[in-house]
C-alpha positions as CSV (number, residue, x, y, z in Angstrom):
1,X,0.0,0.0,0.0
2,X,2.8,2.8,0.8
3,X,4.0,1.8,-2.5
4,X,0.8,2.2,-4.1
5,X,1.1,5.9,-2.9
6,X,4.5,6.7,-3.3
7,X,3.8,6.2,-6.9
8,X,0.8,7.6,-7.0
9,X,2.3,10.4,-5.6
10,X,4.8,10.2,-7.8
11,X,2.6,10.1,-10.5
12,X,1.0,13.7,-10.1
13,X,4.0,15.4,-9.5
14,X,5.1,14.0,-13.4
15,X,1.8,14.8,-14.9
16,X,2.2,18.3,-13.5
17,X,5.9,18.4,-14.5
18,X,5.0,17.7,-17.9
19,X,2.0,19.9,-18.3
20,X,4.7,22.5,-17.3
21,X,7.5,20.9,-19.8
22,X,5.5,20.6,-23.0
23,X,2.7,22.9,-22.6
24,X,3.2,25.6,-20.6
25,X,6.8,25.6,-21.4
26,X,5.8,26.2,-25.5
27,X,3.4,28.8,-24.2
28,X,6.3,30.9,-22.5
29,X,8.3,30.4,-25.5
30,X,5.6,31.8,-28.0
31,X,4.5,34.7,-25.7
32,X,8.8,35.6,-25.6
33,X,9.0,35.2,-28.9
34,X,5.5,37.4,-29.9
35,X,6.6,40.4,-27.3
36,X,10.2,40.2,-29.1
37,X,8.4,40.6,-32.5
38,X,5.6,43.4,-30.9
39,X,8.6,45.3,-29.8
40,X,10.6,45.2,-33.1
41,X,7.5,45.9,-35.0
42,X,6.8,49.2,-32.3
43,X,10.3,50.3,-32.3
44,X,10.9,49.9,-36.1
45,X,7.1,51.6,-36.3
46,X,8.2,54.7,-34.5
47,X,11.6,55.2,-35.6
48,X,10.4,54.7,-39.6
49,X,7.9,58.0,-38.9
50,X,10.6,59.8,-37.2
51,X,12.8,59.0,-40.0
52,X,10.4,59.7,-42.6
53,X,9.6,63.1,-41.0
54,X,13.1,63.9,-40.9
55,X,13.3,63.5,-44.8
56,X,10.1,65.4,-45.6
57,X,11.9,68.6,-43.7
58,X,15.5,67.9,-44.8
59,X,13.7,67.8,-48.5
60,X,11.6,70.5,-48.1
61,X,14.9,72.9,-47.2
62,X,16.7,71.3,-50.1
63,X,14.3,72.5,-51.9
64,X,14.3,76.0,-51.0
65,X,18.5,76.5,-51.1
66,X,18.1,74.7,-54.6
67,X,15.6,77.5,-56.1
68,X,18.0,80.4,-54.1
69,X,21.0,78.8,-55.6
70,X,19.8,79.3,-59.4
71,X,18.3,82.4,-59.3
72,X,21.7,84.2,-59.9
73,X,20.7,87.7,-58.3
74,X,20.5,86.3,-55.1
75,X,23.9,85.2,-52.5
76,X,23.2,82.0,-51.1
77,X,24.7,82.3,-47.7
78,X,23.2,84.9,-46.5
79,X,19.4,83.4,-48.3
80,X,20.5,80.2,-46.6
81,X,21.1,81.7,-43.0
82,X,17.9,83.0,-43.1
83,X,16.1,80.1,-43.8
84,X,18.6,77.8,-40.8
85,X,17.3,81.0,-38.7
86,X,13.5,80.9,-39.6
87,X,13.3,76.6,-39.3
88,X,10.0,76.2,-38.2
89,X,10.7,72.6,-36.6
90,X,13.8,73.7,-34.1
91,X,12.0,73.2,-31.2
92,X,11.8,69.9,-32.6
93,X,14.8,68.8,-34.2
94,X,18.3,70.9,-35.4
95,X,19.3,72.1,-38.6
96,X,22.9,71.6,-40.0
97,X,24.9,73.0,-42.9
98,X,28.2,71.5,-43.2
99,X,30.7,72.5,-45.1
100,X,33.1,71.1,-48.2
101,X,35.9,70.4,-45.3
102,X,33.3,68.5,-43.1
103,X,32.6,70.7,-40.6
104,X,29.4,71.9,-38.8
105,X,29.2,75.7,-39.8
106,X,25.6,76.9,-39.4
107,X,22.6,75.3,-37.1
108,X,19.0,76.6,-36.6
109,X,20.2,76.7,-33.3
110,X,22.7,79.2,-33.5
111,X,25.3,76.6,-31.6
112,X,28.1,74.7,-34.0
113,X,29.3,71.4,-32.5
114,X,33.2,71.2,-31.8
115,X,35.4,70.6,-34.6
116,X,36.0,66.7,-34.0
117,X,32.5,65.8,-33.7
118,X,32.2,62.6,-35.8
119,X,29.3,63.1,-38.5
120,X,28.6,59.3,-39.3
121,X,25.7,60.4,-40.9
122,X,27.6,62.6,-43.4
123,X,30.3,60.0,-43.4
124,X,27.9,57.4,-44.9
125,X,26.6,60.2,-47.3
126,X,30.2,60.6,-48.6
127,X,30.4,56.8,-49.0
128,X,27.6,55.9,-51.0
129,X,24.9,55.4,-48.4
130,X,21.5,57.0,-47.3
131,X,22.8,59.2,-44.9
132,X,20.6,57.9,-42.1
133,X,22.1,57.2,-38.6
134,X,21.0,56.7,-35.2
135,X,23.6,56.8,-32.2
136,X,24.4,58.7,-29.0
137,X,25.5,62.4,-28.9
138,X,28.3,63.6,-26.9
139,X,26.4,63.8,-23.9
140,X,25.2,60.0,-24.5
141,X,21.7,61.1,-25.8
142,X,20.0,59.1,-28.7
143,X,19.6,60.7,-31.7
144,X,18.8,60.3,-35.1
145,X,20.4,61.9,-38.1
146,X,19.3,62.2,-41.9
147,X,22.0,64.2,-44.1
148,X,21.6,65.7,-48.1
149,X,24.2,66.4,-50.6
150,X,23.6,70.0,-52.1
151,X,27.2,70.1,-53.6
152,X,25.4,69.9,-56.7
153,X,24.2,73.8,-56.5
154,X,26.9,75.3,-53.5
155,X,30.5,75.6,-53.4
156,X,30.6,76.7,-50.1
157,X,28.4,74.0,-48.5
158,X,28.5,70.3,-49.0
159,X,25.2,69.0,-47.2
160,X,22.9,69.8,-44.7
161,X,21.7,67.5,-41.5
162,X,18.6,67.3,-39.6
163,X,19.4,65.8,-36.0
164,X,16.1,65.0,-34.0
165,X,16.6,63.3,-30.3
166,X,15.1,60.1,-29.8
167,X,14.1,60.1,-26.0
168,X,10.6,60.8,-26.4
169,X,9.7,58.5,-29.2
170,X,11.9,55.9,-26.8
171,X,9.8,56.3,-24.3
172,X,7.0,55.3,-26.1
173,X,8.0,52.4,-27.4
174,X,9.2,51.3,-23.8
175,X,6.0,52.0,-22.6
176,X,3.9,50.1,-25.1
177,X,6.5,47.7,-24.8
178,X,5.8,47.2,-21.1
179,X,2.2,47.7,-21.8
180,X,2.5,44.6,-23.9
181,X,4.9,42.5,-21.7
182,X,2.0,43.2,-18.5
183,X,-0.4,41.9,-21.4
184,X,1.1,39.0,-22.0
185,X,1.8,38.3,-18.0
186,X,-1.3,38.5,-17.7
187,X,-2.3,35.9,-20.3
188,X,0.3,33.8,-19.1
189,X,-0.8,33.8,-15.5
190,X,-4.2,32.9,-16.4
191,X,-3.5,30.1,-18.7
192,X,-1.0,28.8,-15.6
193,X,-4.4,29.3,-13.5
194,X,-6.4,28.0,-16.0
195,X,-3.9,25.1,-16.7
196,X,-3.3,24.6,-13.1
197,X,-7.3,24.1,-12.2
198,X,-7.6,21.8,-15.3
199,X,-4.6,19.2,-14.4
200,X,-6.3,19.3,-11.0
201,X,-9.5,17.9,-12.6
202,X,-7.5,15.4,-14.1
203,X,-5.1,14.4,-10.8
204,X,-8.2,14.6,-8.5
205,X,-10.5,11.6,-10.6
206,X,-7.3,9.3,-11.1
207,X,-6.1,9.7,-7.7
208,X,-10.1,8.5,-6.5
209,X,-9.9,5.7,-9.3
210,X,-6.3,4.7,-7.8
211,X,-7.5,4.8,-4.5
212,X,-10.6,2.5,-5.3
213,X,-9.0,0.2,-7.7
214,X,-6.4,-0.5,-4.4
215,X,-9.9,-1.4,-2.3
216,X,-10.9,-3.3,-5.4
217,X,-7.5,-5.5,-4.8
218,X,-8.3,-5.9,-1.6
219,X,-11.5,-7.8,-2.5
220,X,-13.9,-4.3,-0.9
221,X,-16.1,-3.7,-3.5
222,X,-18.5,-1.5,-1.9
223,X,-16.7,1.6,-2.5
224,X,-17.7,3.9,-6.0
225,X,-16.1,6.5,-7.9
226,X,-18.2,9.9,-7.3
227,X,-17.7,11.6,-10.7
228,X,-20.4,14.1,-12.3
229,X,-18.5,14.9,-15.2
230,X,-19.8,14.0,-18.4
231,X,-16.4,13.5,-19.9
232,X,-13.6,11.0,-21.2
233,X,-12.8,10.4,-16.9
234,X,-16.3,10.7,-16.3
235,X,-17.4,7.3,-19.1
236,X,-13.8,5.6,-17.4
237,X,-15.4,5.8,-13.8
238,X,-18.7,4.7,-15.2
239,X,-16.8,1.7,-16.7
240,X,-14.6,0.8,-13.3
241,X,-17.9,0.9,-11.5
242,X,-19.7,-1.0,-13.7
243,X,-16.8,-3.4,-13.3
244,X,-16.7,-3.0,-9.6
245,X,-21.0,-4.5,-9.4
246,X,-19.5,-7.5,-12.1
247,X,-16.8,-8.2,-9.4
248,X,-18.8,-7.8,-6.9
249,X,-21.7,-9.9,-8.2
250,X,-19.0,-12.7,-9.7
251,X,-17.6,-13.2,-5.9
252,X,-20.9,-13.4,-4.1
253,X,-21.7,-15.8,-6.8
254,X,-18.5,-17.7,-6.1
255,X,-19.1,-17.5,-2.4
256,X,-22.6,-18.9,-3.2
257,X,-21.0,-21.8,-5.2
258,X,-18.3,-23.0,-2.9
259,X,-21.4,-23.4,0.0
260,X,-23.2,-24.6,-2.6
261,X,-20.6,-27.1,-4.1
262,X,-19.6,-27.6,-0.3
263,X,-22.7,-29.0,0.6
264,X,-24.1,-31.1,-2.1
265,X,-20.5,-32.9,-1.9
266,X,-21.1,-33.1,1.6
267,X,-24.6,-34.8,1.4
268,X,-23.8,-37.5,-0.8
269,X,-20.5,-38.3,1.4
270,X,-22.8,-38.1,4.4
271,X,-24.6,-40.7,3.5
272,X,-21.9,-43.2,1.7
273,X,-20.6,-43.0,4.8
274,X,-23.4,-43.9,7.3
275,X,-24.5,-46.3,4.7
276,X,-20.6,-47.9,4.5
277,X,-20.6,-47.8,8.4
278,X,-24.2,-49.7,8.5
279,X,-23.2,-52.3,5.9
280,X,-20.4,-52.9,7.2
281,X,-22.0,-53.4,11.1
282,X,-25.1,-55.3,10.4
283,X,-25.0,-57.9,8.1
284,X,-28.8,-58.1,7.1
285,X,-28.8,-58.7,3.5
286,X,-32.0,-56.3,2.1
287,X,-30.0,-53.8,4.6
288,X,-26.9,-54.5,2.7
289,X,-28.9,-54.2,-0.3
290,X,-30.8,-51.0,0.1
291,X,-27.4,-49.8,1.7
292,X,-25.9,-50.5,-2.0
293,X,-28.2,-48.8,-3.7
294,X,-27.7,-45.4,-1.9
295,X,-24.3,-45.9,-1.9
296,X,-24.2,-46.2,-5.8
297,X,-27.0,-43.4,-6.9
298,X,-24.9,-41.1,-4.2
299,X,-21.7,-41.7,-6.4
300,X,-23.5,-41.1,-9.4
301,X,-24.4,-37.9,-8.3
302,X,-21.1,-37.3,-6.9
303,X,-19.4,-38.4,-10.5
304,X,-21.8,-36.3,-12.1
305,X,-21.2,-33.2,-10.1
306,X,-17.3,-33.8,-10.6
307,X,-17.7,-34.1,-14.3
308,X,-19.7,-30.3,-14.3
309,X,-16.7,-29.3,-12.1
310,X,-14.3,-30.9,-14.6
311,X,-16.3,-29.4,-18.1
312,X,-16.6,-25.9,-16.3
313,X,-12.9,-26.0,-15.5
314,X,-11.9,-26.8,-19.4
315,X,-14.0,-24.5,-21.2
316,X,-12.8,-21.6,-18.5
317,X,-9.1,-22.7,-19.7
318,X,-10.2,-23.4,-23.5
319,X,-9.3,-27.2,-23.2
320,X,-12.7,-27.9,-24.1
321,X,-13.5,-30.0,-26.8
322,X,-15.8,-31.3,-29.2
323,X,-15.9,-35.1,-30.8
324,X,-18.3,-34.5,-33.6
325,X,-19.9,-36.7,-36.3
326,X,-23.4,-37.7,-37.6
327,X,-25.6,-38.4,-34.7
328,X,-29.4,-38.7,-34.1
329,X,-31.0,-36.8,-31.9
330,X,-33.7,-39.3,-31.1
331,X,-31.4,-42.0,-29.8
332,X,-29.4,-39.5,-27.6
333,X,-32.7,-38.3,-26.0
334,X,-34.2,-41.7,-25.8
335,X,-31.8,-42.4,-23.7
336,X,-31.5,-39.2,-21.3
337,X,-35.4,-39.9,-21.0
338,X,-35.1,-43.5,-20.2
339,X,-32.6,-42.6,-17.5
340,X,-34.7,-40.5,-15.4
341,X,-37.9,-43.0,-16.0
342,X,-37.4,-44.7,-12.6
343,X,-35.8,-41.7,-11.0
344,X,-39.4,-39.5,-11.6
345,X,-41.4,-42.5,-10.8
346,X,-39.7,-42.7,-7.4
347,X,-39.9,-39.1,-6.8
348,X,-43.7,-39.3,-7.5
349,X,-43.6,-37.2,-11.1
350,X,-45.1,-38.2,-14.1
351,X,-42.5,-37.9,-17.2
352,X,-44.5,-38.0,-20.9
353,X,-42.3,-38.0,-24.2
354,X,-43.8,-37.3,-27.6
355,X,-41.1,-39.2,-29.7
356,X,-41.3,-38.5,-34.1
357,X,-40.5,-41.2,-36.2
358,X,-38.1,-39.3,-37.9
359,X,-35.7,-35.8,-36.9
360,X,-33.2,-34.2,-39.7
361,X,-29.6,-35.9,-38.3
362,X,-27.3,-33.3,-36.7
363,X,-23.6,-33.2,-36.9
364,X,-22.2,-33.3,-33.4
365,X,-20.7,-34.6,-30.1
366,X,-23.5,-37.0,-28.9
367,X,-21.8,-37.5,-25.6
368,X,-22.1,-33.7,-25.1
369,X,-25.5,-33.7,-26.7
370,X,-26.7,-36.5,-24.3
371,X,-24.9,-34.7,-21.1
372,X,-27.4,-31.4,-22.1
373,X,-30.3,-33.5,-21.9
374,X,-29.5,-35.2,-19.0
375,X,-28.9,-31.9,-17.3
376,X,-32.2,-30.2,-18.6
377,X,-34.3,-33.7,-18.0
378,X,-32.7,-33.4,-14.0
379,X,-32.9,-29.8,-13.5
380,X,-37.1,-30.8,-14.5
381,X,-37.5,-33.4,-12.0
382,X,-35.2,-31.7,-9.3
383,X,-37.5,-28.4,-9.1
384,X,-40.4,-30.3,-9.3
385,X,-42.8,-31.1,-6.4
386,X,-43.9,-34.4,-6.0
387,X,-47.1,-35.0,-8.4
388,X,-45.5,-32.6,-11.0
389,X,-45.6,-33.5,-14.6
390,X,-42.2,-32.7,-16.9
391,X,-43.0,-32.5,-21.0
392,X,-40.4,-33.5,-23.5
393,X,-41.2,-32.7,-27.1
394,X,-38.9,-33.2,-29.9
395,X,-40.1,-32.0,-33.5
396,X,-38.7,-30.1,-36.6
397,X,-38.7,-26.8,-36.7
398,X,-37.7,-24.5,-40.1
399,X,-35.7,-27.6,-40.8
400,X,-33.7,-27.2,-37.7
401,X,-34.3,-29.9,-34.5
402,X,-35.8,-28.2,-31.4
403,X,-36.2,-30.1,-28.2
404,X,-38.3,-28.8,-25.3
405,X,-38.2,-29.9,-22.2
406,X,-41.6,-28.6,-20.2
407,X,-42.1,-29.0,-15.9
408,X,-44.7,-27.9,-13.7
409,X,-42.6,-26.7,-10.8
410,X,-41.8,-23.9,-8.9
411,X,-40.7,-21.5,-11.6
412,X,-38.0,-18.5,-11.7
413,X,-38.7,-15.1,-10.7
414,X,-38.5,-12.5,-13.5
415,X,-35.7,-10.9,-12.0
416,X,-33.4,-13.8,-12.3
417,X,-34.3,-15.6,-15.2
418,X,-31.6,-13.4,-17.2
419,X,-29.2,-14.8,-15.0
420,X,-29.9,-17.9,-15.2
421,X,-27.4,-19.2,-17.5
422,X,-24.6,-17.6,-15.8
423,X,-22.0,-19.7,-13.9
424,X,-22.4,-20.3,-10.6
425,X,-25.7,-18.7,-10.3
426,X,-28.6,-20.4,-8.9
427,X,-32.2,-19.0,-8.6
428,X,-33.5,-21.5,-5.8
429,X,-31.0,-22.2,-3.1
430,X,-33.0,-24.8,-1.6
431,X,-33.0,-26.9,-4.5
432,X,-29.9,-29.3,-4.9
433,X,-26.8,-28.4,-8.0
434,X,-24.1,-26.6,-8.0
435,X,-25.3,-23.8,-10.5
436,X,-23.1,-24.7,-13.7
437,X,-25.0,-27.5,-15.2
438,X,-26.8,-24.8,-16.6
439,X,-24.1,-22.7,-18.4
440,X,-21.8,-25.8,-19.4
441,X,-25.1,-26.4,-21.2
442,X,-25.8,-23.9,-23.0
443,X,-21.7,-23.4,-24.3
444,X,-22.1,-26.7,-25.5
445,X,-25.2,-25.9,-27.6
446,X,-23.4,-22.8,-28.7
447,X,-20.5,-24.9,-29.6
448,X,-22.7,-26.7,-32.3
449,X,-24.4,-23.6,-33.4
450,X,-27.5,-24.0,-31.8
451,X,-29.4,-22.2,-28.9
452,X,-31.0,-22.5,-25.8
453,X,-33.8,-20.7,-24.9
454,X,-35.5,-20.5,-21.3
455,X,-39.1,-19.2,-20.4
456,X,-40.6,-19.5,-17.2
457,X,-43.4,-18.3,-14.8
458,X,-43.1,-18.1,-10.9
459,X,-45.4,-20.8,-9.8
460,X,-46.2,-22.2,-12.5
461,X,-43.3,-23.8,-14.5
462,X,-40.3,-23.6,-16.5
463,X,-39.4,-24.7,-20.5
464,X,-36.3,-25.4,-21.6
465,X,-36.3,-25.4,-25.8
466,X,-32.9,-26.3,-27.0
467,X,-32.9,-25.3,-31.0
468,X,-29.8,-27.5,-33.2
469,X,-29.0,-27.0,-36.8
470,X,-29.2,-29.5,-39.2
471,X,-26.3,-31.7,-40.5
472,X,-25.4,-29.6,-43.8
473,X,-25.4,-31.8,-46.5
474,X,-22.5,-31.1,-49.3
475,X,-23.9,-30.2,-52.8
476,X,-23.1,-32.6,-55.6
């Protein structure tokens, strides 16, 4: 038992574990990676308008130097000092001329950088590139720089700059950025909830079913699983409890058969032995005699009861087996009938046999086929009361051979005649058998292809109509 929950125990910490490993674990991952890609997509978002913006003034002033620099009445430095000294946008961002040696000479400001300020912007202008460039200033604020070549139209100048500083549009993006990272805590802490509460719901059934199924090894099958849910787990607890009653019914059923078996071996041996002791004290011949005949009709019933025991045991192992062949019917039942002749007449019950001349032949085990109908025949007489009358018909039927076997006694309930043919279970317990006869029967009539059908009315009687199929005749 303390392994039982040691590995039970062990057993929810895993399913958890895993849950955590392959579910919540992917779930982490994809949030990461969808907050990485929100804030690339905000911070490339924001930094493409500023950029953009920066253009549309930088072009805008290009524009204007380029119409002062071809009207030739008009100077361009001082047209072009005018217009770095009306820029609309320097509260905003900073205007730059630079000039052919590389050097900040005129801002919108009205403030030059030093001398050996790097212009990376300008630099990548020079090389080839866009002239776009986003970095720190000297006092480690982030900026971002777009630069124009207007060589084309100025001796004096080479390009102009826009520089615009980046901390508010920073901000921002952190904030949306955070924004979207409490977002996605939040998801993830109510899918761990969520995820938590429905592992739970799992764990909580199987660790009921693991607990019951360890009373169910322990042979206590009172206990049932209480699940409402109308689920996967709910149909599995359904199952183990249905199981649980089968159990349950199949040992009180065994329990009934071992008392049973118990005392109808005991009865017979009761009296071989006070018989055997009698005989063998007194020496009175039609003592001896009568002494005999118990003695020999108890064995009988003991054999018999040992070869039920005996069929039971092989068909449970599937050693059981059939010698088959063309057989009448007829002579088989004949027989069975003529057993039991003296048997009812001593127990005070009429027997009455309509015998046909003629029944199709059926291919089968007639040993088997006579053991059925010995069974049936006794099971007619034994729950019969003295003056009872038991019917045996045998006709054709739809070309098959049905035998019915008809008795006056004390009937079975409704309740248990669907039980009837199970093993070990018996209807009347104050009637003698040991509550198999019946079900080797009727897997021996199932073993030929045939069928055994029961109907029967408390008080009034029972019939027994065995249905076999014809021998099957090969076409020529």
């Amino acid at each position: 038992m303390i392994k039982l929950d040691l590995r039970r125990q062990s057993g929810k910490r895993t399913l958890l574990r895993r849950w955590i490993a392959n579910n919540l674990g992917v779930l982490v991952l994809i949030i990461l990676v969808m907050l990485l890609i929100f804030a690339y997509t905000i911070r490339s978002f924001y930094y493409a308008g500023a950029r953009q913006k920066l253009t549309m003034e930088l072009n805008s002033i290009v524009n204007i130097l380029s119409r002062y620099a071809q009207d030739t009445e008009t100077n361009l430095a001082p047209e072009m000092r005018a217009t770095f000294e009306s820029f609309s946008a320097k509260d905003k961002m900073e205007l730059m001329a630079v000039n052919v040696k590389g050097r900040v000479v005129l801002t919108s400001s009205g403030f030059s950088p030093s001398s050996d300020t790097a212009l990376p912007d300008y630099e990548n202008l020079l090389g080839g590139g866009d002239g776009y460039w986003i970095g720190k200033a000297e006092n480690n604020e982030r900026i971002m720089a777009v630069c124009m070549d207007i060589s084309g139209f100025s001796t004096e100048y080479s390009a102009v700059r826009v520089v615009t500083s980046l901390t508010e549009i920073d901000q921002t993006v952190t904030t949306m950025i955070l924004a979207g990272i409490v977002v996605c805590a939040a998801i993830l802490l109510l899918l761990v909830v969520t995820g938590i509460y429905f592992v739970g719901s799992i764990i909580k059934p199987i660790t009921q079913l693991s607990d019951t199924a360890a009373k169910y090894a322990k042979g206590d099958f009172s206990t049932r699983t209480r699940y409402e849910g109308n689920d996967e787990i709910g149909d599995l607890c359904t199952a183990i409890d249905h199981m649980a009653e089968e159990l349950s019914h199949a040992e009180e059923m065994k329990n009934e058969f071992i008392s049973s078996v118990s005392h109808e071996l005991r009865t017979p041996l009761t009296a071989i032995k006070g018989w055997a002791e009698t005989i063998y004290l007194e020496n009175d011949p039609e003592t001896i005699h009568k002494g005999m005949n118990v003695i020999m009709g108890e064995a009988d019933r003991l054999s018999q009861m040992v070869e039920e025991l005996l069929d039971f045991s092989r068909m449970q192992s599937g050693h059981f087996t059939l010698q088959k062949a063309t057989m009448d019917v007829l002579a088989e039942l004949g027989d069975a009938v003529l057993i039991y002749m003296d048997k009812a007449a001593r127990d005070n019950i009429r027997i009455s046999y309509d015998e046909p001349e003629m029944l199709p032949f059926v291919y089968g085990d007639k040993n088997r086929i006579r053991q059925v109908f010995i069974n049936i025949i006794d099971n007619a007489i034994k729950y019969s009361d003295p003056g009872g009358q038991v019917h045996i018909e045998a006709t054709e039927r739809q070309g098959n051979v049905v035998v019915s076997v008809s008795d006056t006694g004390c009937g079975i309930k409704a309740s248990d005649l669907p039980k009837i043919k199970e093993k070990f279970y018996k209807p009347n317990h104050t009637r003698r058998g040991s509550g198999i006869g019946l079900a080797v029967a009727d897997e021996i009539i199932a073993a030929h292809g045939g069928r055994l059908d029961i109907t029967s009315e408390e008080g009034v009687g029972t019939t027994v109509t065995i249905t076999l199929p014809p021998e099957q005749k090969p076409e020529a």
